[in-house]
DRENPA-3360 file (N, C-alpha, C; in nm, 2 decimals, always signed):
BEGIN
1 = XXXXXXXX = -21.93/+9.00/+7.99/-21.87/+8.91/+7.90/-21.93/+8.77/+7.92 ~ -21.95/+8.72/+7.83/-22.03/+8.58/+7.79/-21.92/+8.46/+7.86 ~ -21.96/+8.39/+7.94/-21.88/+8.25/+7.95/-21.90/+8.17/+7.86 ~ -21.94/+8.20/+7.76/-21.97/+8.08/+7.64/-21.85/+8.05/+7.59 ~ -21.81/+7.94/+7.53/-21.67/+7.90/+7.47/-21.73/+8.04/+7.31 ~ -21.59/+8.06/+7.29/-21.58/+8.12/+7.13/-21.54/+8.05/+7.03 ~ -21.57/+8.06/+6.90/-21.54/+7.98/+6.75/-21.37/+7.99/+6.77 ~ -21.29/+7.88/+6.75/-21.17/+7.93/+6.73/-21.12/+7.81/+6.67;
9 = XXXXXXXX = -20.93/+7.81/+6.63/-20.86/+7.72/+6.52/-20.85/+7.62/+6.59 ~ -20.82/+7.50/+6.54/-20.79/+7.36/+6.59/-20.63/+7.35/+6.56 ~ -20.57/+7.30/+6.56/-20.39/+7.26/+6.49/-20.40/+7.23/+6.39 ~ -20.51/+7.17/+6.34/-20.51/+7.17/+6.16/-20.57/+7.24/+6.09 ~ -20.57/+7.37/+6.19/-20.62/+7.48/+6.11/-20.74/+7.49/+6.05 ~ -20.80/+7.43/+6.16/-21.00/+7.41/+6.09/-21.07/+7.50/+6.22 ~ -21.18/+7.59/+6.18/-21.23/+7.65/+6.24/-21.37/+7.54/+6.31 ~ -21.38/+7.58/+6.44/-21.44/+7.52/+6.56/-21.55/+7.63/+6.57;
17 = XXXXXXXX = -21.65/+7.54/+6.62/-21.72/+7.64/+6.64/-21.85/+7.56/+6.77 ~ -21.84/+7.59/+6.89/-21.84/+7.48/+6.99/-22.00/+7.51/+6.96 ~ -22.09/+7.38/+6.99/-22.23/+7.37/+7.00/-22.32/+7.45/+7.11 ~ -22.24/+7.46/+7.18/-22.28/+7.55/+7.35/-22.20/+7.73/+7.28 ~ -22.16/+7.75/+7.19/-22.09/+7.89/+7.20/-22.24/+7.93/+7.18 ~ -22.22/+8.09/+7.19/-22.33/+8.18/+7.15/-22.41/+8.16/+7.05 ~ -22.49/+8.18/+7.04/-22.64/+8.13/+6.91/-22.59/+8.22/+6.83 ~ -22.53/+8.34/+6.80/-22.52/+8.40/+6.67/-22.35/+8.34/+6.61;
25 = XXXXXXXX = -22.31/+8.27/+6.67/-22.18/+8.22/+6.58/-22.25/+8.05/+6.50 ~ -22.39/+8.04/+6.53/-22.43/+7.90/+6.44/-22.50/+7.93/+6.34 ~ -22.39/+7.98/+6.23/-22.46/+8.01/+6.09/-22.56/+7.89/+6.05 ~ -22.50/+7.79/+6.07/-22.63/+7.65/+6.01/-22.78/+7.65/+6.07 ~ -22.81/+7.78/+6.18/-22.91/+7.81/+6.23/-22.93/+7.91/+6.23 ~ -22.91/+7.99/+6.13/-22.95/+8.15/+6.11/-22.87/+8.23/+6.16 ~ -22.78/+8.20/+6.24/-22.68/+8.29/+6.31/-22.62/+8.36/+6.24 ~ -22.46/+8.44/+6.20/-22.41/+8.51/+6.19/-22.34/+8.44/+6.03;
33 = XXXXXXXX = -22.30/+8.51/+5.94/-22.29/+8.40/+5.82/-22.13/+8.37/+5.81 ~ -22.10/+8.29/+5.78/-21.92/+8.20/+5.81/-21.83/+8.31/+5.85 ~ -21.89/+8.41/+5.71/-21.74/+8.47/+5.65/-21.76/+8.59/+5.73 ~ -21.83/+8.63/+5.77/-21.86/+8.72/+5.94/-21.80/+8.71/+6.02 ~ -21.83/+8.58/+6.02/-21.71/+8.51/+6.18/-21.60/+8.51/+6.13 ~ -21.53/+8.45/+6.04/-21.38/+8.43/+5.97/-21.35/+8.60/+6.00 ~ -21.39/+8.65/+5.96/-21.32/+8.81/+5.99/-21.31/+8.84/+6.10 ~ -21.44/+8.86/+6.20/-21.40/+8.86/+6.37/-21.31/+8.77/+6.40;
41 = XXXXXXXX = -21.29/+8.68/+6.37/-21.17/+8.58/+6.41/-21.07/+8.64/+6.33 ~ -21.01/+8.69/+6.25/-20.93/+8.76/+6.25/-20.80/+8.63/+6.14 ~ -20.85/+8.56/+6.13/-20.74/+8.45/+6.06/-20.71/+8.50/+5.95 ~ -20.58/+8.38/+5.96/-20.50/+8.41/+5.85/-20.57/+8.38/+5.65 ~ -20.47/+8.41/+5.57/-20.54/+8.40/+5.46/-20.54/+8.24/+5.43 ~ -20.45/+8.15/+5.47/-20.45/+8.03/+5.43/-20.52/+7.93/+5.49 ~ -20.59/+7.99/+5.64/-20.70/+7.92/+5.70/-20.89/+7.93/+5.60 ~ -20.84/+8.08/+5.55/-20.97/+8.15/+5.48/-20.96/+8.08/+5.42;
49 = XXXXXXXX = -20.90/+8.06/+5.29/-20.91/+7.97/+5.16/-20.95/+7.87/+5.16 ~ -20.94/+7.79/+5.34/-20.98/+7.63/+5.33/-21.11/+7.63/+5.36 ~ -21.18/+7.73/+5.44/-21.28/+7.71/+5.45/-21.41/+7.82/+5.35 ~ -21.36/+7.87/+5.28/-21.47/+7.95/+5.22/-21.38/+8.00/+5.05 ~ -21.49/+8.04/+4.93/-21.39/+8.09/+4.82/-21.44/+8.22/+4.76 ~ -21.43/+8.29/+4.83/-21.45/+8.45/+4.86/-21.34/+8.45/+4.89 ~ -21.30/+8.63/+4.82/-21.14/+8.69/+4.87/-21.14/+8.68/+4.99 ~ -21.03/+8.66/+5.03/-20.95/+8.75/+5.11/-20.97/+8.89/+5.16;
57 = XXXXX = -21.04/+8.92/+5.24/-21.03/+9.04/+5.29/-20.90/+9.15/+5.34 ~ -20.90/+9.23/+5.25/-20.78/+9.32/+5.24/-20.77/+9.37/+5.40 ~ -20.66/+9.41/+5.46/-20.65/+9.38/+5.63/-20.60/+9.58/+5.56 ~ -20.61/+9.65/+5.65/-20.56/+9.79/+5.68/-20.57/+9.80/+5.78 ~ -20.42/+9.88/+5.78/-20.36/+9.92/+5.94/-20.41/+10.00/+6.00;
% end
């Protein structure tokens, strides 16, 4: 397991994404693309909407 920090929410609900985390969470450098990460992050739908305008990913149990 990586000691790297991971992408994760702030309190106003904005996605972080620390400069030291792993190279494939820095989409602005080829990395992994937003909405890739938004899904492994697992957030809610009203975080999604703020940052991207692609559905919602339908969640099954």
């Amino acid at each position: 397991m990586s000691d790297k920090p991971f992408p994760y929410i702030d309190g106003s609900g904005n996605v972080v994404i620390p400069f030291n985390s792993d190279p494939q969470y820095h989409f602005w450098k080829g990395g992994k693309n937003l909405v890739d990460i938004l899904q492994e992050m697992k957030i809610t739908e009203e975080v999604w909407r703020k940052h991207t305008e692609k559905p919602y990913p339908e969640r099954t149990a």
